[in-house]
C-alpha positions as CSV (number, residue, x, y, z in Angstrom):
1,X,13.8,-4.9,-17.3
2,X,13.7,-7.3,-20.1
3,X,10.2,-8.3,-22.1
4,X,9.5,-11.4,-20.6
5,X,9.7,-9.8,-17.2
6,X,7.3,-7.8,-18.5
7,X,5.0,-9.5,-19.9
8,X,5.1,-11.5,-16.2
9,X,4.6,-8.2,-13.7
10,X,1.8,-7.7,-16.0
11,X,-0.2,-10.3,-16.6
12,X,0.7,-10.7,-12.4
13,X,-1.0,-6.8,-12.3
14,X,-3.7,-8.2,-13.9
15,X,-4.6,-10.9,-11.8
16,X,-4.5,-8.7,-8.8
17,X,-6.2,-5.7,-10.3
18,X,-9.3,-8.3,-11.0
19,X,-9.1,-9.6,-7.4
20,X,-9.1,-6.4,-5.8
21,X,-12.0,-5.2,-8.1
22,X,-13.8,-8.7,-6.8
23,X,-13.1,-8.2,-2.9
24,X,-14.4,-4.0,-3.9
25,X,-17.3,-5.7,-5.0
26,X,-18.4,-7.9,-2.6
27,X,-17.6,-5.6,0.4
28,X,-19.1,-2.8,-1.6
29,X,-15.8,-0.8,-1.3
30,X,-15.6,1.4,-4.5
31,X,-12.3,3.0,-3.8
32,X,-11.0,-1.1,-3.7
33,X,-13.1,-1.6,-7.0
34,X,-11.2,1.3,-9.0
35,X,-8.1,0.3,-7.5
36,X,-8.0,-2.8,-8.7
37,X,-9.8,-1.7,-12.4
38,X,-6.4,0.5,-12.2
39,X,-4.3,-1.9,-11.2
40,X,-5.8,-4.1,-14.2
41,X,-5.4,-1.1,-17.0
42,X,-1.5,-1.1,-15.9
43,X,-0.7,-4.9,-16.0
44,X,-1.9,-4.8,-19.6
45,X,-0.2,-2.1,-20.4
46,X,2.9,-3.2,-18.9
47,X,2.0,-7.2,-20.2
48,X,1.4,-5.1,-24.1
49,X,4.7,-3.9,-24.0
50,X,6.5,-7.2,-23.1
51,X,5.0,-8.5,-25.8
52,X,5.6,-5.6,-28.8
53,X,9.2,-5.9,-27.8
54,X,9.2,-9.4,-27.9
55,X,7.3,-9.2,-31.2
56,X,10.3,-6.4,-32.4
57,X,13.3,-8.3,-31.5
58,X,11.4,-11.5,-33.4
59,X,11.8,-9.2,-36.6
60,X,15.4,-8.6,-36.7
């Protein structure tokens, strides 16, 4: 997988992890909620890493 791939599957994580914590919420589902608090932690991750090796191959 290259960086900007991702950097794109995370930041896509991201935006479902917060939707999924929003539908847990409103439907008071809490299993939905940590899914998607989960699913946010991972896109990060995954987005943090697209960009450090971005940022290392900007070095050489």
């Amino acid at each position: 997988m290259d960086k900007n791939n991702h950097r794109e599957k995370g930041a896509d994580r991201e935006i479902k992890g917060t939707a999924n914590e929003v539908a847990g919420r409103v439907t008071d589902d809490r299993s939905q909620e940590m899914k998607g608090k989960l699913q946010q932690n991972v896109g990060s991750a995954e987005r943090k890493l697209g960009e450090s090796r971005d940022d290392d191959s900007s070095r050489r």
